[in-house]
PARO-835116 format. One record per residue (C-alpha): residue number from 1; residue in three letters; chain; x, y, z. Coordinates in Angstrom, 3 decimals. Each point is the difference from the previous one (the first is absolute). Example, Ala and Ser with C-alpha at 12.3 -4.5 7.8 and 13.67 -1.06 7.14 Angstrom:
BEGIN
(1 ALA A (12.300 -4.500 7.800))
(2 SER A (1.370 3.440 -0.660))
END
This chain:
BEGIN
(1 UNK A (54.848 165.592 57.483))
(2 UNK A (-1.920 -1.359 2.862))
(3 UNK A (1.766 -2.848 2.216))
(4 UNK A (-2.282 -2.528 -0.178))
(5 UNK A (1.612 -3.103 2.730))
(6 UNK A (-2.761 0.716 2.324))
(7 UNK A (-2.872 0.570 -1.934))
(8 UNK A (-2.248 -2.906 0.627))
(9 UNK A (-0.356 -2.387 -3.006))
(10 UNK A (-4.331 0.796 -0.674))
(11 UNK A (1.302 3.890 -0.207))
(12 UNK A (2.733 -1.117 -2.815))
(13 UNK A (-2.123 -1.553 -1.823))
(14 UNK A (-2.443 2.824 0.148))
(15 UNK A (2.285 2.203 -1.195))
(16 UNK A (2.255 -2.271 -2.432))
(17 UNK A (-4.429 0.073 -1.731))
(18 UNK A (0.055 4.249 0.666))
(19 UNK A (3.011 1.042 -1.418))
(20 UNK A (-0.323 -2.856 -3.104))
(21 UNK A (-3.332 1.518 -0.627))
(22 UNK A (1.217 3.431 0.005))
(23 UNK A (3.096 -0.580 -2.099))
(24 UNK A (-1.966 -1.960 -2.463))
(25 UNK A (-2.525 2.858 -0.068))
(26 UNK A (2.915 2.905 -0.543))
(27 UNK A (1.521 -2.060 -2.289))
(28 UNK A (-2.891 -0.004 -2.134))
(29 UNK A (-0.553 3.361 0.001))
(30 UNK A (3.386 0.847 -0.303))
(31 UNK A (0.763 1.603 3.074))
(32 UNK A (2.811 1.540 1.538))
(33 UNK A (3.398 -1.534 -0.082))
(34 UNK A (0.238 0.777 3.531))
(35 UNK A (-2.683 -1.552 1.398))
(36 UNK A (0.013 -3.132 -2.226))
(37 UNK A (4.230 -0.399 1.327))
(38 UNK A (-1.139 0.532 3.388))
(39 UNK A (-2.974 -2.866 -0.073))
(40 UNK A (2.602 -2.095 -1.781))
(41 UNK A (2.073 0.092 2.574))
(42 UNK A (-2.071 0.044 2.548))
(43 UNK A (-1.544 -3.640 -1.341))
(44 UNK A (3.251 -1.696 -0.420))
(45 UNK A (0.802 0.964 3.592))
(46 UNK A (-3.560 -1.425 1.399))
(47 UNK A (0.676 -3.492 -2.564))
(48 UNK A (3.255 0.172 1.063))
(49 UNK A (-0.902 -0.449 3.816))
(50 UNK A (-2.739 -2.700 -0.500))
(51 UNK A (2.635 -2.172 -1.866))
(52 UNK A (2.232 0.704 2.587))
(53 UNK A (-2.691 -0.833 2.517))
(54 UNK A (-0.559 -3.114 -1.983))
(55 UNK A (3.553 -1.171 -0.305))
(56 UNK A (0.519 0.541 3.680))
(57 UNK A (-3.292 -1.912 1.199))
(58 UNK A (1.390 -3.700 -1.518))
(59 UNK A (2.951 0.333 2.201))
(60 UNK A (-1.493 -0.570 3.630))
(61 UNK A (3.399 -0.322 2.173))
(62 UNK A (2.750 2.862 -0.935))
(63 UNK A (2.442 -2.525 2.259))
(64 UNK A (0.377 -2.835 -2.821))
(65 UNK A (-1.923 2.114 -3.079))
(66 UNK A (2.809 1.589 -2.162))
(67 UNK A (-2.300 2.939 -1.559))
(68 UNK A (1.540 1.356 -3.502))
(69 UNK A (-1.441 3.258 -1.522))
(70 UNK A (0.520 1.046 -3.847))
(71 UNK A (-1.468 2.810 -1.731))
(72 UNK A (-2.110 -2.504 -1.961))
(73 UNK A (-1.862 -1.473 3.401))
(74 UNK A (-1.264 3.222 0.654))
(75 UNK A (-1.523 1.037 -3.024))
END
């Protein structure tokens, strides 16, 4: 799985659309197993950067900001 913290945000988009588009398209033709995990996985780690991204953005100034992560902020 790729590390995606500095991948610029118009190239995760890009490729959140890709690998939907391809999953969606093995999915319908019922694919391989393999691939289809391997997309899976590959979109919850690009979603679960953006949300990250996203989360992070409203707090400006780490001084005073308290910042608290949970599984379900990130996907």
């Amino acid at each position: 799985m790729t590390d995606y913290r500095t991948t610029e945000h118009n190239v995760l988009i890009e490729l959140l659309s890709k690998h939907t588009v391809d999953y969606t398209k093995l999915l319908a033709e019922n694919g391989n197993r393999q691939q289809l995990d391997k997309l899976k996985k590959e979109i919850v780690a690009i979603q679960k950067e953006i949300n990250y991204r996203k989360k992070l953005k409203n707090y400006s100034n780490a001084s005073t900001d308290y910042i608290y992560f949970r599984d379900a902020d990130l996907v």
